[in-house]
VEXGUVO-695192 format. One record per residue (C-alpha): x, y, z; chain; residue in one letter. Coordinates in nm, 3 decimals. Layout:
<sites>
(site (X, Y, Z), 'A', 'a');
...
</sites>
This chain:
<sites>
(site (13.348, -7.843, 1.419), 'A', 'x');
(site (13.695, -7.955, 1.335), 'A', 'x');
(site (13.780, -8.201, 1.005), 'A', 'x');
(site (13.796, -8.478, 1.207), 'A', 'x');
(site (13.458, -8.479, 1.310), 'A', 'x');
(site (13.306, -8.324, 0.996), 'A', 'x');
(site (13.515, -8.636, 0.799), 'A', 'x');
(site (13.389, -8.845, 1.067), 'A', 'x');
(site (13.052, -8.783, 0.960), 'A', 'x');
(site (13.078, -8.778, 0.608), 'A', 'x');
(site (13.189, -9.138, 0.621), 'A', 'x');
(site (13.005, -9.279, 0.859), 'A', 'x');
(site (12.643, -9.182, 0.846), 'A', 'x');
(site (12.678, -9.015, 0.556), 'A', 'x');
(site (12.741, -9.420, 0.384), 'A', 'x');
(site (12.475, -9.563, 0.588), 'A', 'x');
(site (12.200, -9.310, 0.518), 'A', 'x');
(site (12.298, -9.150, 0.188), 'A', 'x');
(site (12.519, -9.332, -0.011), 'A', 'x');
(site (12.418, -9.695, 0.035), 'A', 'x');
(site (12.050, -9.673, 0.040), 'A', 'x');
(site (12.116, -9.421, -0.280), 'A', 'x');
(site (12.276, -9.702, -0.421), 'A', 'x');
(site (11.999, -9.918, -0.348), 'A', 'x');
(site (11.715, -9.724, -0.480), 'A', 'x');
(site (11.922, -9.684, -0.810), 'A', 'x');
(site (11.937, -9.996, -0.884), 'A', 'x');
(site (11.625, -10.128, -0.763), 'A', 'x');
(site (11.389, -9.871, -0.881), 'A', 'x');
(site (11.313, -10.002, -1.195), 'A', 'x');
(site (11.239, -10.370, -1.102), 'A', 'x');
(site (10.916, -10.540, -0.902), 'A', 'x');
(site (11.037, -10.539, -0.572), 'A', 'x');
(site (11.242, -10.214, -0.603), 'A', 'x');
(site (10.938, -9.991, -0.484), 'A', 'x');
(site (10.664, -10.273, -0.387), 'A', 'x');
(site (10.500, -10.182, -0.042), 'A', 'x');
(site (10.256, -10.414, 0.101), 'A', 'x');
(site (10.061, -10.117, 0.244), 'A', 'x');
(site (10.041, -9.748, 0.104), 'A', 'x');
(site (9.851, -9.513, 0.341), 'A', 'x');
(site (9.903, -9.221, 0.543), 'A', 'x');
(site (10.016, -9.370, 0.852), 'A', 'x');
(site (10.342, -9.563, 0.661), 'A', 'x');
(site (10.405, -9.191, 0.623), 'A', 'x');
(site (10.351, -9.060, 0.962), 'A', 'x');
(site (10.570, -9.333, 1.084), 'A', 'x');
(site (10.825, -9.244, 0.849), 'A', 'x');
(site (10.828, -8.915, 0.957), 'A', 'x');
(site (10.814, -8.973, 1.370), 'A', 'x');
(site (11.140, -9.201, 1.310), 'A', 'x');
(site (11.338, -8.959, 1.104), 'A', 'x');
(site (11.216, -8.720, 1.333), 'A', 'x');
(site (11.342, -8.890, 1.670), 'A', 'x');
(site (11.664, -9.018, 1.432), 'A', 'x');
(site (11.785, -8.714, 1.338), 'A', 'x');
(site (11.740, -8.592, 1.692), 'A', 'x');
(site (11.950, -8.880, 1.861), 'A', 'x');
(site (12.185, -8.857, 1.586), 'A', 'x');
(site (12.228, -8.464, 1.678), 'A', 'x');
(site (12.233, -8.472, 2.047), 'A', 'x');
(site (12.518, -8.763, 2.085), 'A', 'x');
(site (12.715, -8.590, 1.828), 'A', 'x');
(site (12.665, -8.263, 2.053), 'A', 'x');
(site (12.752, -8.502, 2.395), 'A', 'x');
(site (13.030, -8.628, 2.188), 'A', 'x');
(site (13.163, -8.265, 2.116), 'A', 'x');
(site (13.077, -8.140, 2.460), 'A', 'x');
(site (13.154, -8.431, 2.668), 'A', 'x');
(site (13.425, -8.679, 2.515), 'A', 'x');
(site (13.723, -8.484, 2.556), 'A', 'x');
(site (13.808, -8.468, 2.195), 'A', 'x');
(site (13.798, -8.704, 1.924), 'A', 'x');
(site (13.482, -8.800, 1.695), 'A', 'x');
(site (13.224, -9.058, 1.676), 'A', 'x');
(site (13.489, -9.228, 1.415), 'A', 'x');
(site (13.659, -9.565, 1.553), 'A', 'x');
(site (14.034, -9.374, 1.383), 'A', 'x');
(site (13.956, -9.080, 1.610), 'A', 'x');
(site (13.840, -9.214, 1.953), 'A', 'x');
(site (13.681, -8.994, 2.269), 'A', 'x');
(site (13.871, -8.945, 2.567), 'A', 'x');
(site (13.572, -8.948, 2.813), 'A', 'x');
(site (13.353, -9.261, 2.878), 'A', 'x');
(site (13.006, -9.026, 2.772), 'A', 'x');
(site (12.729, -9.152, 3.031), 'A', 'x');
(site (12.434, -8.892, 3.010), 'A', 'x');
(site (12.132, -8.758, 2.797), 'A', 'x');
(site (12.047, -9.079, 2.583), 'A', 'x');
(site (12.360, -9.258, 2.721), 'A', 'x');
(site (12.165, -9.309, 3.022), 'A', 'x');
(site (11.876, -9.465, 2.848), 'A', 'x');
(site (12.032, -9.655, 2.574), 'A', 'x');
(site (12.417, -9.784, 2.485), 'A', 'x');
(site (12.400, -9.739, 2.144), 'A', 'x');
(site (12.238, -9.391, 2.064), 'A', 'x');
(site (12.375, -9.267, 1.773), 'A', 'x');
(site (12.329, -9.597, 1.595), 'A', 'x');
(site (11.985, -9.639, 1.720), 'A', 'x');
(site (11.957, -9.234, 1.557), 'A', 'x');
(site (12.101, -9.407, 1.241), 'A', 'x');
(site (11.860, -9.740, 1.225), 'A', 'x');
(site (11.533, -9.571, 1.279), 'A', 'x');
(site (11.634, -9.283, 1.022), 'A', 'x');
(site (11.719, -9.563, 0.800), 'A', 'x');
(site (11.332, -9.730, 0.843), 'A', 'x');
(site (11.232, -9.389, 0.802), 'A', 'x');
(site (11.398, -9.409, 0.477), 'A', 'x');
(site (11.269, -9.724, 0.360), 'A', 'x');
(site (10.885, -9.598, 0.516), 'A', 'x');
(site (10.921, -9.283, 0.305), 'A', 'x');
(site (11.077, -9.414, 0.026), 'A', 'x');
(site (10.848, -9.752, 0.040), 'A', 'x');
(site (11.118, -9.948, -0.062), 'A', 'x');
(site (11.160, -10.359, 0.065), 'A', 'x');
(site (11.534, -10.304, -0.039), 'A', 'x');
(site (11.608, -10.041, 0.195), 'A', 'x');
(site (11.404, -10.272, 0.474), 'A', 'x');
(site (11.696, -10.518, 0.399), 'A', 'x');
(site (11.946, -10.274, 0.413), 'A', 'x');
(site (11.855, -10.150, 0.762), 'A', 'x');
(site (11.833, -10.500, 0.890), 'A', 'x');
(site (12.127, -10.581, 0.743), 'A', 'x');
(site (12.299, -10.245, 0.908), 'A', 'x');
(site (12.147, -10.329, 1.201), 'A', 'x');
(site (12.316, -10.672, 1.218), 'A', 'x');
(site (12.605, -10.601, 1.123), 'A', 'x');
(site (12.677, -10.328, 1.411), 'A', 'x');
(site (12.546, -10.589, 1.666), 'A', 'x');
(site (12.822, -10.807, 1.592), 'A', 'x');
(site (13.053, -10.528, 1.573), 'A', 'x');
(site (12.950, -10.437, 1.895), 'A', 'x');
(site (12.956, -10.735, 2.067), 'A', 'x');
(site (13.277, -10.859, 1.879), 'A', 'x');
(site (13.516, -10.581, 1.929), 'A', 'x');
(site (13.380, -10.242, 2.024), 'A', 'x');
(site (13.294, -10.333, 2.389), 'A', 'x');
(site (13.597, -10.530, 2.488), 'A', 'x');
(site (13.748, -10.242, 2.380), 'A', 'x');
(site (13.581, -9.991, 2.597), 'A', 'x');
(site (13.589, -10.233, 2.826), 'A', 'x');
(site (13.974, -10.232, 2.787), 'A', 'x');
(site (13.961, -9.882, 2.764), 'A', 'x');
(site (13.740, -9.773, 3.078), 'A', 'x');
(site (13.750, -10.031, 3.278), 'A', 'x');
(site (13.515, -10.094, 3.544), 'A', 'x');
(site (13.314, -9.776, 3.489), 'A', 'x');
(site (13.233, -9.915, 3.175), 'A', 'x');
(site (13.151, -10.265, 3.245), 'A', 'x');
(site (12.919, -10.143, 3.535), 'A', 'x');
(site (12.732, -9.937, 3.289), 'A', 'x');
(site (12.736, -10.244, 3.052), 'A', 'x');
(site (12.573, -10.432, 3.297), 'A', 'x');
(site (12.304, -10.172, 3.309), 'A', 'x');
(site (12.218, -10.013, 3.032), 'A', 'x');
(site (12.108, -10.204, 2.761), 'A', 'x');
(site (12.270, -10.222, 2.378), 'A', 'x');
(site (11.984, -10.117, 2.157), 'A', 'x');
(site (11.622, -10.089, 2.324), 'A', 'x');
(site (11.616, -9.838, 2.637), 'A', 'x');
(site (11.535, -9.852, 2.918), 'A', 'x');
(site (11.268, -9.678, 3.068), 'A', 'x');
(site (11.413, -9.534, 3.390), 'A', 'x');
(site (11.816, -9.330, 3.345), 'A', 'x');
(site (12.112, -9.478, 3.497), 'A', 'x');
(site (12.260, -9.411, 3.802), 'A', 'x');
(site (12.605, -9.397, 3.810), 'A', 'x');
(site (12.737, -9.471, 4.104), 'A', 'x');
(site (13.032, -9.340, 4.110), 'A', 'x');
(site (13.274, -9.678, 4.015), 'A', 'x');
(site (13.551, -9.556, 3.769), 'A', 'x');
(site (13.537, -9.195, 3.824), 'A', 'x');
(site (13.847, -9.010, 3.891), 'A', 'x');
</sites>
């Protein structure tokens, strides 16, 4: 991996999932709703553990498509891919690597049983959706074109869909 996408990393999931929510716990662990969990049994922790599981996972493969398959450049919005990336999860699901980085961050707060870190992924959650909607999609709109606005039209932002998309063909060169 090259420093761009190793400093990509660093900074951007690495202050979503690490530094933030260590943040978080650090100064709510010693007050009432720092650690309060309405329920404590072992299925909060088998849920925990199937998101981080298929997290981590979505988080690894799109960095791997985006390696592979974008033609340079890193997941970073300073270092931008040169290839619109429309397979593996991209098919399914817009948003992959986030989605990767919101269910390992209610994996966190499962695990962890913390409210605050419940907040926190809500918050991270909403935040990206206006992002999203605000300025990174006109851009790859602006940026792609028609192949992108075609798989816009298809593919929704954050829940997939069940059956891959079809690309037919509009944009390629």
């Amino acid at each position: 991996m090259n420093r761009a996408f190793i400093k990509a990393i660093l900074i951007l999931p690495g202050t979503a999932l690490v530094y933030i929510p260590s943040l978080i716990v650090f100064f709510t662990r010693n007050t009432s709703y720092g650690t309060a969990f309405p329920v404590d049994s072992i299925i909060v922790w088998m849920a925990g553990l199937l998101f981080a599981t298929l997290g981590l996972c979505l988080m690894i493969w799109t960095m791997t498509l985006f390696r592979t398959k974008g033609g340079g450049g890193s997941p970073a919005p300073w270092d931008l891919i040169k290839n619109l990336i429309i397979e593996g999860p991209y098919c399914h699901v817009r948003n992959p690597m986030l989605t990767g980085v919101i269910l390992a961050l209610v994996a966190e707060a499962l695990l962890l049983q913390s409210l605050p870190l419940f907040v926190w992924a809500g918050l991270f959650f909403l935040l990206n959706t206006i992002y999203f909607m605000k300025w990174e999609e006109p851009e790859l709109e602006g940026r792609y074109g028609t192949a992108y606005t075609c798989y816009k039209k298809q593919v929704p932002r954050w829940l997939p869909r069940w059956a891959p998309y079809q690309n037919q063909g509009v944009g390629d060169d």
